[in-house]
N, C-alpha and C positions, 0 to 999 in steps of 0.2 A: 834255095838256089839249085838243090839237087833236080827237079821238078824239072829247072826253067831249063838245067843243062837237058835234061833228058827229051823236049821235044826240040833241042836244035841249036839253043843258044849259046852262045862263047860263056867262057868263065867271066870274062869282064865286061859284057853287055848284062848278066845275070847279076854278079856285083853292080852295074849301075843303076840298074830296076830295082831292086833289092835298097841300094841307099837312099831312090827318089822315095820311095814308098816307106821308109821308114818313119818316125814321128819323131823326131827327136826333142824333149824337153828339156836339154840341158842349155840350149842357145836362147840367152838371156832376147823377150821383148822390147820394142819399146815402152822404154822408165812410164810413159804414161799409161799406154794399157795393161800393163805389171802393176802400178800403181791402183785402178779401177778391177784388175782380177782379186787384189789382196783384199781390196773392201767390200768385197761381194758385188759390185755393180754391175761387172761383166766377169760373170765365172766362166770357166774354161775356154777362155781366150786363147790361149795356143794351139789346144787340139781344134779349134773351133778353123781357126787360118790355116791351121797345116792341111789340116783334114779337107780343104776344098780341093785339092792338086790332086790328091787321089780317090776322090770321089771323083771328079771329073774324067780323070784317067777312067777308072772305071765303070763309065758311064759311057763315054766313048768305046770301050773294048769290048762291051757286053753290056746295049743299050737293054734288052729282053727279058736279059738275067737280072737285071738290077731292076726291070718295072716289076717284074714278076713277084721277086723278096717284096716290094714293095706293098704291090697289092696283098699278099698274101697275109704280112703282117698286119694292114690295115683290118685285113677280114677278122684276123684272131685279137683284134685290138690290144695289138703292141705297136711300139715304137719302129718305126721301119727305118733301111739302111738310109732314107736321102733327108731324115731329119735334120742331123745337120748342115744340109745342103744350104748353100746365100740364099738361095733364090726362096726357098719358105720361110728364112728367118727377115725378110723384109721389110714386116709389118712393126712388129717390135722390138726393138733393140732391147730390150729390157729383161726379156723372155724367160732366161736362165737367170734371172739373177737374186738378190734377197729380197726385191722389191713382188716376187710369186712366191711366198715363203708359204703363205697362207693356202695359196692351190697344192702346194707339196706338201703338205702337213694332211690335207683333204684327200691326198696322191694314196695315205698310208692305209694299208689291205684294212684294217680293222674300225679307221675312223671313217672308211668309205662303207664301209659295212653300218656298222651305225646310222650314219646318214640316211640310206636307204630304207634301214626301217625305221629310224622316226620321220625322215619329211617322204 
């Protein structure tokens, strides 16, 4: 907040940036995608929904800054900031969940190592 006061903003436009952009996981979902996060079908359902209003935010704010993390991560092949963006998770809903236990087990530094030198 100190940041936001320091190029110009009020204390309570600073407090209200500051709470859009917060994540909060203590406000209960709806029972049925609560229901589908607890069995693993759809894990991180909450930071998944919240997380699009401030991706978007800033995406809008700093369209360059965000393509840039972007590419650059993709170069050092990691995970970049717009992964959990709607718009890439389109194709499978399933993506995140127990039903790729098998690719995340494959994910792991050492069984991915192996792999490589036997296949």
């Amino acid at each position: 907040m100190e940041h936001r006061r320091s190029k110009g903003m009020s204390f309570n436009e600073a407090a209200a940036e500051a709470q859009s952009i917060f994540l909060n996981f203590d406000v209960p979902q709806h029972m049925a995608l609560q229901y589908l996060d607890r069995m693993g079908l759809f894990m991180f359902m909450k930071f998944f929904i919240r997380f699009q209003g401030v991706l978007t935010r800033a995406i809008g704010k700093k369209p360059a800054t965000i393509l840039l993390l972007q590419l650059m991560s993709m170069q050092l092949g990691m995970i970049g900031i717009l992964d959990p963006f709607i718009l890439f998770r389109l194709g499978n809903p399933f993506s995140g969940s127990v039903f790729n236990l098998f690719d995340a087990f494959k994910g792991i530094a050492g069984i991915a190592l192996i792999g490589r030198i036997l296949f």
